[in-house]
MDTraj code that builds the backbone (N, CA, C; nanometers):
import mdtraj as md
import numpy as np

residues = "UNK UNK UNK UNK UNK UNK UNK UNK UNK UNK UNK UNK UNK UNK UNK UNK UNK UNK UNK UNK UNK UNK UNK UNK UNK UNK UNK UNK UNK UNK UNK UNK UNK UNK UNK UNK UNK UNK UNK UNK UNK UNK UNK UNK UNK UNK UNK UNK UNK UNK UNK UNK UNK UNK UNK UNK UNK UNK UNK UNK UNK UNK UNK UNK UNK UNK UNK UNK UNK UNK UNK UNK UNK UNK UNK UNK UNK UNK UNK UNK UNK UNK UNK UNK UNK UNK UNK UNK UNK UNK UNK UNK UNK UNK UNK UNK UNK UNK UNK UNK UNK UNK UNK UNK UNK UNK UNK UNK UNK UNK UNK UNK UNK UNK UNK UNK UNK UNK UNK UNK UNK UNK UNK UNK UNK UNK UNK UNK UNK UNK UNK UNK UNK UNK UNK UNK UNK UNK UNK UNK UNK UNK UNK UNK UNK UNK UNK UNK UNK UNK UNK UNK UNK UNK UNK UNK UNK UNK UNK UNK UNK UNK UNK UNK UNK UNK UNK UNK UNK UNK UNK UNK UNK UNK UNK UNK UNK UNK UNK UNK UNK UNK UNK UNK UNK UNK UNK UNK".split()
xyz = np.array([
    [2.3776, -0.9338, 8.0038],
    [2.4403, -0.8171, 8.0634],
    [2.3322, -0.7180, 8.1025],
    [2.2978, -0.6789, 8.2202],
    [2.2208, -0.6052, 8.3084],
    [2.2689, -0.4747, 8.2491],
    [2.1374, -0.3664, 8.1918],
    [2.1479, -0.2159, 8.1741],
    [2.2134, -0.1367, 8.2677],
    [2.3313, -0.0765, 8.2413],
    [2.3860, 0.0454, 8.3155],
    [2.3109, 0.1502, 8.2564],
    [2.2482, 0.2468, 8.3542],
    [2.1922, 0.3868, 8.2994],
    [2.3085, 0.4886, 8.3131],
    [2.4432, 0.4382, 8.4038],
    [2.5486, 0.5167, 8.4238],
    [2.7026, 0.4645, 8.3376],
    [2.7172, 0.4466, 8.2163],
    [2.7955, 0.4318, 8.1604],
    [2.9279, 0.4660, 8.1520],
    [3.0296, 0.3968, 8.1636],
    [3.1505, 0.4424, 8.1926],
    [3.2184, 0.5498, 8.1080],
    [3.2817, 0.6728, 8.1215],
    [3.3304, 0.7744, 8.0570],
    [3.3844, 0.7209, 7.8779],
    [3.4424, 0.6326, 7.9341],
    [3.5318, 0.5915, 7.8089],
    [3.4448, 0.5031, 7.6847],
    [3.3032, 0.4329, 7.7429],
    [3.2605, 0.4026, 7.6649],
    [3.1569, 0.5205, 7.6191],
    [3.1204, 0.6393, 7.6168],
    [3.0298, 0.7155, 7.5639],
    [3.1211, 0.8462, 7.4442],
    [3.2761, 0.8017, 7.5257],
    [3.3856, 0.8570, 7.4497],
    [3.3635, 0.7840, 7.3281],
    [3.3796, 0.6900, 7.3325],
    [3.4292, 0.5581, 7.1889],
    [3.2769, 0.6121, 7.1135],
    [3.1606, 0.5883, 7.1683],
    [3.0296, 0.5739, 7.0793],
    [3.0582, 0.7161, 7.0049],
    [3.0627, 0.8227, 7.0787],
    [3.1113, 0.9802, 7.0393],
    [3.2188, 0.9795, 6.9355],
    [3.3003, 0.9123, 6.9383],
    [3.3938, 0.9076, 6.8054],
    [3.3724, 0.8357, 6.7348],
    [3.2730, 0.7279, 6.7595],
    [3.1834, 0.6291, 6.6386],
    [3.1186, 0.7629, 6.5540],
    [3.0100, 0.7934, 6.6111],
    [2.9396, 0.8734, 6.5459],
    [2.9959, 0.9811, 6.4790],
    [3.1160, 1.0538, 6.5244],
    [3.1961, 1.1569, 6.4525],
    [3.2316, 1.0937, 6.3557],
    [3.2996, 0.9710, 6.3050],
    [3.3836, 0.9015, 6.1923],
    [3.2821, 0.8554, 6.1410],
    [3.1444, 0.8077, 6.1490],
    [3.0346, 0.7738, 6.0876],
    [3.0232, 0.9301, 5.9849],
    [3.0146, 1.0283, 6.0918],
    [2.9507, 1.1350, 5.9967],
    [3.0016, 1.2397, 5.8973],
    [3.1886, 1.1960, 5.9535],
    [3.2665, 1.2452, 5.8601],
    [3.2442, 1.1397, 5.7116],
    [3.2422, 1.0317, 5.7331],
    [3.2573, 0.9434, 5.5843],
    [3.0947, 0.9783, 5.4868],
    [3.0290, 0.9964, 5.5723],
    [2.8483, 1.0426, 5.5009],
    [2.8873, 1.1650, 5.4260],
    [3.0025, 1.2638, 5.4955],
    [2.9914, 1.4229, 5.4232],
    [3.0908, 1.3837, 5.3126],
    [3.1110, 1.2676, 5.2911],
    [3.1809, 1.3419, 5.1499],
    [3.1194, 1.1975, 5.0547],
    [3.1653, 1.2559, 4.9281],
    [3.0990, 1.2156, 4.7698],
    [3.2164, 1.2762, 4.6832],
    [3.1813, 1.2162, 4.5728],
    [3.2527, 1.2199, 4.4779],
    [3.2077, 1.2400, 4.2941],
    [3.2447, 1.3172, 4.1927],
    [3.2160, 1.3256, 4.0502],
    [3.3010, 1.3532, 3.9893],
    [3.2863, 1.3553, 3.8674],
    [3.4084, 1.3797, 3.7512],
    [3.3550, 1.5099, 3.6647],
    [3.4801, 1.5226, 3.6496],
    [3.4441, 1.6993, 3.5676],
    [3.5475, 1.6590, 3.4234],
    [3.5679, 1.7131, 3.3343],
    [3.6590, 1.6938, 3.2538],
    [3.8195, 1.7137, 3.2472],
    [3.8340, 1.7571, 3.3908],
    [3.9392, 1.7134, 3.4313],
    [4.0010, 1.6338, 3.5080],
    [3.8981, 1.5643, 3.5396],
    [3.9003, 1.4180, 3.6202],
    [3.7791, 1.3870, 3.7472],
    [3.8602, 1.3047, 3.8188],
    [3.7565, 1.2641, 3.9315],
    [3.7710, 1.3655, 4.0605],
    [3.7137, 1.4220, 4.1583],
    [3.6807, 1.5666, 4.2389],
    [3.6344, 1.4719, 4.3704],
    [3.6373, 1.5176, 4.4865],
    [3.5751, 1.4828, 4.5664],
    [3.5433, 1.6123, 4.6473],
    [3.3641, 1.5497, 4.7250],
    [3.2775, 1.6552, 4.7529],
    [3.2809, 1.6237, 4.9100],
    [3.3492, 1.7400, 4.9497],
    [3.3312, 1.7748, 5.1282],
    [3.2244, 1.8462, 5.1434],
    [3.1283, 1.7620, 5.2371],
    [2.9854, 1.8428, 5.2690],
    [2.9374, 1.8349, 5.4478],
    [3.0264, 1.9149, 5.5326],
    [3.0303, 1.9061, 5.6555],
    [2.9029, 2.0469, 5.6981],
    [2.8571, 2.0394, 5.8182],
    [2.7685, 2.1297, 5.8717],
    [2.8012, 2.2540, 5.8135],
    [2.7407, 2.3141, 5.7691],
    [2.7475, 2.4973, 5.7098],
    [2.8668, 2.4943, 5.6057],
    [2.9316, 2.4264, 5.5264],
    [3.0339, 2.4073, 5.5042],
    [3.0544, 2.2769, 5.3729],
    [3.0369, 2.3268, 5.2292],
    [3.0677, 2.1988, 5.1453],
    [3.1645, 2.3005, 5.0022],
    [3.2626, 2.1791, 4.9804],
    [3.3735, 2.2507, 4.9002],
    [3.3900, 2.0963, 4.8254],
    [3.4454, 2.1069, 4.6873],
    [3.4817, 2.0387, 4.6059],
    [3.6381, 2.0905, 4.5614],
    [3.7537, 2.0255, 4.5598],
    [3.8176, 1.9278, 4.6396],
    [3.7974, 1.9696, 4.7818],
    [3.8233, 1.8665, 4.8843],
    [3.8094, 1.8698, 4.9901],
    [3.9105, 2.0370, 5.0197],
    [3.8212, 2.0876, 5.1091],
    [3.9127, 2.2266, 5.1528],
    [4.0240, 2.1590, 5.3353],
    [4.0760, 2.3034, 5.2745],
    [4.2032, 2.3304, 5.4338],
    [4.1047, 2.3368, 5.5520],
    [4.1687, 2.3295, 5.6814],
    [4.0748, 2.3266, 5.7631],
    [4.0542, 2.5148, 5.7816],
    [3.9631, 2.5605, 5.8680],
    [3.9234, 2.6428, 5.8801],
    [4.0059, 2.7141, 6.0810],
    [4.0535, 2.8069, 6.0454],
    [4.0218, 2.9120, 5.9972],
    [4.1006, 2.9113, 5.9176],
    [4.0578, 3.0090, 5.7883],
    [4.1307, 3.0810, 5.6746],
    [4.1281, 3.2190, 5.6181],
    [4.2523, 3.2710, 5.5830],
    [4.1818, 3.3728, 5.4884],
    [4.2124, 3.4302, 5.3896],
    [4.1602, 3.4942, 5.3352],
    [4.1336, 3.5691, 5.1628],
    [4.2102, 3.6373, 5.1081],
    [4.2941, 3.5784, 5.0303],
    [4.3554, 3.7127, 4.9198],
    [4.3626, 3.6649, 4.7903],
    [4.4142, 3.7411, 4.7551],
    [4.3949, 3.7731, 4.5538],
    [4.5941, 3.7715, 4.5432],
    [4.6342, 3.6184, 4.4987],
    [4.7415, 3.6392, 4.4910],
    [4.7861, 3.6211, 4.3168],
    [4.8949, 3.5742, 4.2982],
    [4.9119, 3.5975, 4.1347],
    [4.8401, 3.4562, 4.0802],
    [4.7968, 3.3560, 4.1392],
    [4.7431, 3.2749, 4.0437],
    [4.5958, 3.2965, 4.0175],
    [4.5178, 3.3729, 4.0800],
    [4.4314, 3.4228, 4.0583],
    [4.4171, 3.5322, 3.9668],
    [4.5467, 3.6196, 3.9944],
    [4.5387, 3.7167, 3.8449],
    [4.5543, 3.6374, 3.6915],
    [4.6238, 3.5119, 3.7189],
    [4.6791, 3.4201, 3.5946],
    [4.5239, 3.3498, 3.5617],
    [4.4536, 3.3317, 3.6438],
    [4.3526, 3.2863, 3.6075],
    [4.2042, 3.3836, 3.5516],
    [4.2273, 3.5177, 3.6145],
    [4.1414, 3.6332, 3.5897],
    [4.1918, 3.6140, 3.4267],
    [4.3211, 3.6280, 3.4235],
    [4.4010, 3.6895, 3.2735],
    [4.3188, 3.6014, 3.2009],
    [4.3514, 3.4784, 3.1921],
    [4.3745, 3.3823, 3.0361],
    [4.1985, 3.3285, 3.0803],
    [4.0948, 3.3703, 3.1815],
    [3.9890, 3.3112, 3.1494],
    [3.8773, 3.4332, 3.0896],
    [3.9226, 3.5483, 3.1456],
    [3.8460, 3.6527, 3.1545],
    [3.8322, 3.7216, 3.2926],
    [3.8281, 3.8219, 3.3214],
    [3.7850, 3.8843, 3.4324],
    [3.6025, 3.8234, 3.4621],
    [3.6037, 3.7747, 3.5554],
    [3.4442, 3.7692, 3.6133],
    [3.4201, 3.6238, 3.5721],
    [3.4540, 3.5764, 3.4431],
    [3.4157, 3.4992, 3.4201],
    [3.3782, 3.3170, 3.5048],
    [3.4642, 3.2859, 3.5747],
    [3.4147, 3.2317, 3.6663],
    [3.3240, 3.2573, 3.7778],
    [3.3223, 3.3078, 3.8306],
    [3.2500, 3.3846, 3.9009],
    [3.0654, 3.4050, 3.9258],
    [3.1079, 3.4883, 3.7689],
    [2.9566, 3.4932, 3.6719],
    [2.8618, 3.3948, 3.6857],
    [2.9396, 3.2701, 3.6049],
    [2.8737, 3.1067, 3.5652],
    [2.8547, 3.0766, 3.6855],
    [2.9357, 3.1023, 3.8426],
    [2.8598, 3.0560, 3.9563],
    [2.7343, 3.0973, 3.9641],
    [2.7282, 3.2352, 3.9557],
    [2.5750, 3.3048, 4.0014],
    [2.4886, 3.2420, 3.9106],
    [2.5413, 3.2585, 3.7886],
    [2.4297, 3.1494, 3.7068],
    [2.4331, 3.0375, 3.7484],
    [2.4538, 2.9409, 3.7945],
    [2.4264, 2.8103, 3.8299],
    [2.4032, 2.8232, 3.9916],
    [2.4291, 2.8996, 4.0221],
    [2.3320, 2.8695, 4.2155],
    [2.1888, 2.9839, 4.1890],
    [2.1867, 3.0400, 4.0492],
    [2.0459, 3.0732, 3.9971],
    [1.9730, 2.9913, 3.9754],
    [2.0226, 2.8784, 3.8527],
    [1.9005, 2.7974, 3.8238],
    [1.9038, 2.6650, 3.9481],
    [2.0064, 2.6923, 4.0555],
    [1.9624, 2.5613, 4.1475],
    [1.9150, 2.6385, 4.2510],
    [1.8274, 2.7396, 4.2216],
    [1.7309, 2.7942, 4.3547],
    [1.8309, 2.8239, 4.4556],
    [1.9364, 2.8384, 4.5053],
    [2.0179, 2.8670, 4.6152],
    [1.9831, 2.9949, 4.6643],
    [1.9500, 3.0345, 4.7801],
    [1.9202, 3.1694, 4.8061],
    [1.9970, 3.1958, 4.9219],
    [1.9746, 3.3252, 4.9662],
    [2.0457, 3.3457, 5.0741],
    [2.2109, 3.4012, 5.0470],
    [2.2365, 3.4233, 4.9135],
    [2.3883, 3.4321, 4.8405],
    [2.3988, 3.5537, 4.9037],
    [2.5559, 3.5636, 4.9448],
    [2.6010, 3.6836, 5.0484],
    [2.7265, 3.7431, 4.9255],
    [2.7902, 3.6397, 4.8737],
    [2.9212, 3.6959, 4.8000],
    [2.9637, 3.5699, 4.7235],
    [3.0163, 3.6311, 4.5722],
    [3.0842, 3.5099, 4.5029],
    [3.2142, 3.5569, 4.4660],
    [3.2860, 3.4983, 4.4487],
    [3.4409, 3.5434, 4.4351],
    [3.5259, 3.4688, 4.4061],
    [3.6294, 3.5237, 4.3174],
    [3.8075, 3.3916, 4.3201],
    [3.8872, 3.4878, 4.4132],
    [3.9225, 3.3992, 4.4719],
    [4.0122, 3.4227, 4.5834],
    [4.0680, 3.3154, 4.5872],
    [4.2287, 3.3338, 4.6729],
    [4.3201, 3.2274, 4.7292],
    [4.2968, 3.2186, 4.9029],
    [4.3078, 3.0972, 4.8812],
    [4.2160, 3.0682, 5.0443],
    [4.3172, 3.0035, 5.1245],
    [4.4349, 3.0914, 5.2109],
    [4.5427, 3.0384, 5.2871],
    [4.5251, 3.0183, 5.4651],
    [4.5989, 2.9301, 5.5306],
    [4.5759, 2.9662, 5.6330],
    [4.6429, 3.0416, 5.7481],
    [4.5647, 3.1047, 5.8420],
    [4.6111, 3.2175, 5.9195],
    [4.7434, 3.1387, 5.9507],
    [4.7517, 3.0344, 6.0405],
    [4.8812, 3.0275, 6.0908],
    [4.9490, 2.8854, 6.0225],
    [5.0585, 2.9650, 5.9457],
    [5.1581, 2.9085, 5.8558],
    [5.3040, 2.8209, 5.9204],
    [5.3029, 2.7010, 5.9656],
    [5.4285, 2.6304, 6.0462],
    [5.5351, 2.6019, 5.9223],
    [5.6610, 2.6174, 5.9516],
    [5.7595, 2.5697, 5.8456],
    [5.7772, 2.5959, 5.7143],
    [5.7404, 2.7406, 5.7090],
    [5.7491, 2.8681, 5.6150],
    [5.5722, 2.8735, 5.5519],
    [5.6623, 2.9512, 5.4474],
    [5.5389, 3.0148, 5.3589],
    [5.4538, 2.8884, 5.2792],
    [5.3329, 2.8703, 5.2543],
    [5.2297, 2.7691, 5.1678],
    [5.1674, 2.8998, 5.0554],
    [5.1183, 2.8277, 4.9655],
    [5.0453, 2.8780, 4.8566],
    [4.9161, 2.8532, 4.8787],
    [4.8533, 2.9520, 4.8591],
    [4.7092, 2.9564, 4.8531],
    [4.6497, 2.8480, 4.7316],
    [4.4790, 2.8335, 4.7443],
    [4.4193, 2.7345, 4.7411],
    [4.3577, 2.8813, 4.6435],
    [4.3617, 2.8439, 4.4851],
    [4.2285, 2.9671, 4.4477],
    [4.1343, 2.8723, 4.4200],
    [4.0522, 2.9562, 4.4696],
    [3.8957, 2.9085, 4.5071],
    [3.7982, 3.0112, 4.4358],
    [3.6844, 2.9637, 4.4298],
    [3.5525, 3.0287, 4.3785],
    [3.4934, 2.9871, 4.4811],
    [3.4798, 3.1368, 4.6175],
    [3.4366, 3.1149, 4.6989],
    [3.2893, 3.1991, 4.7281],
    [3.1641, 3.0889, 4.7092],
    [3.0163, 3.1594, 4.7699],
    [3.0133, 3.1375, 4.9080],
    [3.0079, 3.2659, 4.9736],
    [2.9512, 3.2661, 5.1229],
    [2.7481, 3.2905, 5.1094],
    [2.6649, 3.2296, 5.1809],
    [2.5372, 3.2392, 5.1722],
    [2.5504, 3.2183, 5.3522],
    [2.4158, 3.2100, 5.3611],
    [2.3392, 3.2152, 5.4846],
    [2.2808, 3.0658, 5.4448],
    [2.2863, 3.0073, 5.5808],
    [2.2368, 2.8558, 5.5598],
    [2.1251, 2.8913, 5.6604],
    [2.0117, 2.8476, 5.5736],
    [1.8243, 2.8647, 5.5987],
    [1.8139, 2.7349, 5.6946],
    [1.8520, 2.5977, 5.6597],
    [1.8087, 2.5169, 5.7122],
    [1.8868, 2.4089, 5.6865],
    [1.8472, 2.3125, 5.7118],
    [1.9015, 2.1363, 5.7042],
    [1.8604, 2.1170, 5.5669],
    [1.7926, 2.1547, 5.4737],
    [1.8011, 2.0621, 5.3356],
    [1.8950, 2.2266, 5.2673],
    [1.9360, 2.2723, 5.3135],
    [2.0556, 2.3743, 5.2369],
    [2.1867, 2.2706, 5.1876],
    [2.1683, 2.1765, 5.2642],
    [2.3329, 2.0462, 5.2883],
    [2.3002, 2.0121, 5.1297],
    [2.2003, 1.9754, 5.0974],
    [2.1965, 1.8796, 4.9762],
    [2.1264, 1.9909, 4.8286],
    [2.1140, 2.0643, 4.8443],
    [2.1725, 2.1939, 4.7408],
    [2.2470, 2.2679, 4.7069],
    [2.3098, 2.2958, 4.8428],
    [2.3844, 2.3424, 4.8378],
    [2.5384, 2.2427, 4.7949],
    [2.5454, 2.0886, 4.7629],
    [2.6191, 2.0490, 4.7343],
    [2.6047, 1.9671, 4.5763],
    [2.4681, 2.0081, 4.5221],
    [2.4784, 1.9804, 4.3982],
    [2.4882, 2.0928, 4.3242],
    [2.4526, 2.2558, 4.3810],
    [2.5421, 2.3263, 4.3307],
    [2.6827, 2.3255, 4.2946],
    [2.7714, 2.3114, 4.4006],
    [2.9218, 2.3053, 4.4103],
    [2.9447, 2.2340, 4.3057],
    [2.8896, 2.0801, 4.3133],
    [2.9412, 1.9877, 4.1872],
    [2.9406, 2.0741, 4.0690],
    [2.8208, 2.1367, 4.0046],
    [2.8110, 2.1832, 3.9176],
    [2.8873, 2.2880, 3.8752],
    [2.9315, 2.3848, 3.9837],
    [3.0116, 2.4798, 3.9383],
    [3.1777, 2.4351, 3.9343],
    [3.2147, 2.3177, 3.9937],
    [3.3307, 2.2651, 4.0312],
    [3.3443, 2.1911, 3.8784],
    [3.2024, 2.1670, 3.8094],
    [3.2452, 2.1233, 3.6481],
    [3.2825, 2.1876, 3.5741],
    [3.2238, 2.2905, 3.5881],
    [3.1902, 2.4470, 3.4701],
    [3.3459, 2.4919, 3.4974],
    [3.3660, 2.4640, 3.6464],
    [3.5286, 2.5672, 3.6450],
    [3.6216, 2.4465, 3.5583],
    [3.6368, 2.3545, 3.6196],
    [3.7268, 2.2602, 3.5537],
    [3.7377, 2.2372, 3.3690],
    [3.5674, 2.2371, 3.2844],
    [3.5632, 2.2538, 3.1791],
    [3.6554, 2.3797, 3.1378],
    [3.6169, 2.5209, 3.2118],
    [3.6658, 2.6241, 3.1302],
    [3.8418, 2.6096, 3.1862],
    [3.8966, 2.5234, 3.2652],
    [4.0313, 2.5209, 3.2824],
    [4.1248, 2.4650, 3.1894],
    [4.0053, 2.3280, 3.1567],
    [4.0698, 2.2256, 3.0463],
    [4.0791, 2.2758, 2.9162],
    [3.9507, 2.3473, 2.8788],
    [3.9476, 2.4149, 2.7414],
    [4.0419, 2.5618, 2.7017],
    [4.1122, 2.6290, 2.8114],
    [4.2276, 2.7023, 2.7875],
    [4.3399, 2.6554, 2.7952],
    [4.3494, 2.5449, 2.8501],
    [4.4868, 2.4766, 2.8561],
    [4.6433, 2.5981, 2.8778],
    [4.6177, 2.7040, 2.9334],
    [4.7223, 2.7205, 2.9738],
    [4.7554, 2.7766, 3.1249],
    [4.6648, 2.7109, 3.2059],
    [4.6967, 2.7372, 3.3690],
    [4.7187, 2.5877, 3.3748],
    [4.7873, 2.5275, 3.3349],
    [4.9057, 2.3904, 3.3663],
    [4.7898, 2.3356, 3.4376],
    [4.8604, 2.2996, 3.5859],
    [4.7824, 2.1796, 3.6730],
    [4.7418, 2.2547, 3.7891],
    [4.7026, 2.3729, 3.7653],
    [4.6777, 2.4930, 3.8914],
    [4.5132, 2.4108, 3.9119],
    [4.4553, 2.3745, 4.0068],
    [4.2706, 2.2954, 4.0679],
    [4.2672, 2.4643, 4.1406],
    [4.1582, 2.4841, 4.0947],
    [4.0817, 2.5765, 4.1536],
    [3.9510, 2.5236, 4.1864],
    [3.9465, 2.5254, 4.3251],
    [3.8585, 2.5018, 4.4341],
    [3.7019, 2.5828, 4.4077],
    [3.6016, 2.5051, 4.4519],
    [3.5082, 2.5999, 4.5017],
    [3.4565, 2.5326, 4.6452],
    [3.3872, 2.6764, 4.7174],
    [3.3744, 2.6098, 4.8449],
    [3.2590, 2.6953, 4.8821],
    [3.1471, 2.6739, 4.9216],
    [3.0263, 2.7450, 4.9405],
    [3.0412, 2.7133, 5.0907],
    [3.0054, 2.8581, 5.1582],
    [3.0403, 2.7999, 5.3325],
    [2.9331, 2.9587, 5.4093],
    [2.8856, 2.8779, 5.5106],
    [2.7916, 2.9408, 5.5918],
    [2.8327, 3.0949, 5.6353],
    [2.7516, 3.2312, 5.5862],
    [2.8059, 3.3117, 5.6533],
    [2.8836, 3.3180, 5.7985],
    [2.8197, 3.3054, 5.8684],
    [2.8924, 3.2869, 6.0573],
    [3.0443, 3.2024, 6.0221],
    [3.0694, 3.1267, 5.9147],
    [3.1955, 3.0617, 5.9274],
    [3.3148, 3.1495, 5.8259],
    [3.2775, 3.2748, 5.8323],
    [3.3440, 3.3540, 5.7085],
    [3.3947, 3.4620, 5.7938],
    [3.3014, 3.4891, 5.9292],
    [3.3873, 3.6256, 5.9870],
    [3.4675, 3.5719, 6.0765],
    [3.5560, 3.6870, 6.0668],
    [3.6835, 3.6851, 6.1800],
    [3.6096, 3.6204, 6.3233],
    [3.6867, 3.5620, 6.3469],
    [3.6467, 3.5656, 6.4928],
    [3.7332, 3.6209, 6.6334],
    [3.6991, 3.6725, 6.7208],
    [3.7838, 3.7385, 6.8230],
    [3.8009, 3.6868, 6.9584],
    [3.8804, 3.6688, 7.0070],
    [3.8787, 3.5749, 7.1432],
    [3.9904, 3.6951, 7.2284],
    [3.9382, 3.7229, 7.3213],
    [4.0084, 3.8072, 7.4376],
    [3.9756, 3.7601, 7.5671],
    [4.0591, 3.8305, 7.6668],
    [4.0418, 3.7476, 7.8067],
    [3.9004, 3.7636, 7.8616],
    [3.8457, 3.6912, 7.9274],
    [3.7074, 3.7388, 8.0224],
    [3.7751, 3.7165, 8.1861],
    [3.7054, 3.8505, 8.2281],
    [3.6977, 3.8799, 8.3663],
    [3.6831, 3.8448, 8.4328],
    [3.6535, 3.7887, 8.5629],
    [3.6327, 3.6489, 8.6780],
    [3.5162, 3.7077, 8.6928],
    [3.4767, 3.8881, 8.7453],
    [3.3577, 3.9245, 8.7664],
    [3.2409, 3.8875, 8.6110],
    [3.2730, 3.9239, 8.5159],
    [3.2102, 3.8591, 8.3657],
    [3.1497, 3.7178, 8.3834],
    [3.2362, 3.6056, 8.4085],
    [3.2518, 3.4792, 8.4251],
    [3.1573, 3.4358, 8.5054],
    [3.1768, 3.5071, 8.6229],
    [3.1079, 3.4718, 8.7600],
    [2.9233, 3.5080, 8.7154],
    [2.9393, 3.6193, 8.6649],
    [2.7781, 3.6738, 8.6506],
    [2.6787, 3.5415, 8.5683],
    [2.7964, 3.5097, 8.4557],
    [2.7725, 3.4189, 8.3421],
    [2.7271, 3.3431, 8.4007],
    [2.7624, 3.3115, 8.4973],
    [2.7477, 3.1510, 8.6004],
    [2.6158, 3.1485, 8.6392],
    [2.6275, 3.2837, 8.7052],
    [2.4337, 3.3126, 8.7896],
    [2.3652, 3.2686, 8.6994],
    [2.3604, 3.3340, 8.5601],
    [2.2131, 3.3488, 8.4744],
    [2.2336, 3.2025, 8.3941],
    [2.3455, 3.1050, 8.4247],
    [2.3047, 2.9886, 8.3023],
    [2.2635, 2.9269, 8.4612],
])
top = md.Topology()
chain = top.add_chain()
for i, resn in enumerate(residues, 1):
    res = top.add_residue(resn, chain, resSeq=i)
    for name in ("N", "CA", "C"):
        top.add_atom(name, md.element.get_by_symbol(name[0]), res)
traj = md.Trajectory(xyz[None], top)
């Protein structure tokens, strides 16, 4: 079969969704905490133990988070993050927090939030992927240990999800202008 340098649409489509489903199955992994087996989502700017909701999302403090502030301690999760993305060198830490992590647009009523122990950082570079996800494991143990050892938040999984500043702010989309558009055009 003679080289095409001009490849047909549909086959650079297929290789393009090869490589997407190649690189979705690479981002995730898996460990056990003492409350069982966890699996580790580790996509571009973006790794959470159990796999998280898709994005966009956002933040509130609903009652299972107060149930979990109550019977663990105030801070106390939280805390043990900063200590453990301390001793794994993680830098760049913007915010650590429990929060319930819902999404903006809700089809076929109301859902319950996801509480999470959520670190936003600044991602430095390409080996941030693989610290930034043996952190998570680690704090995704520490939370699960201190869940199992109070035994009274039932079967509530609290998430952690360490995710790239830029993927934490709002984002805003409004109309652009034809004159806007047009200029855009000149200078690319």
């Amino acid at each position: 079969m003679a080289f095409n340098p001009f490849p047909s649409p549909s086959s650079s489509d297929d290789e393009r969704r090869k490589r997407a489903r190649l690189r979705r199955s690479e981002a995730t992994s898996s460990d056990s905490s003492d409350a069982g087996e966890f699996t580790i989502f580790n996509v571009h700017h973006r790794v959470a133990a159990p796999t998280p909701r898709p994005l966009p999302l956002s933040v509130e403090w609903d009652e299972q988070c107060t149930s979990i502030d109550r019977e663990l301690g105030a801070a106390t999760l939280t805390n043990e993050a900063r200590r453990i993305l301390s001793i794994e060198r993680v830098s760049g830490v913007v915010s650590v927090e429990l929060v319930s992590r819902v999404p903006y647009i809700v089809i076929d009523g109301a859902t319950m939030g996801q509480p999470t122990v959520l670190i936003v950082a600044r991602w430095l570079d390409e080996g941030c992927s693989a610290i930034w996800e043996r952190a998570v494991s680690k704090i995704k143990k520490s939370v699960d240990s201190k869940r199992v050892e109070n035994g009274n938040l039932g079967n509530i999984d609290i998430a952690v999800e360490m995710i790239a500043e830029e993927h934490s702010r709002p984002k805003y989309i409004s109309p652009v202008s034809a004159e806007l558009l047009a200029r855009g055009m000149e200078t690319d």
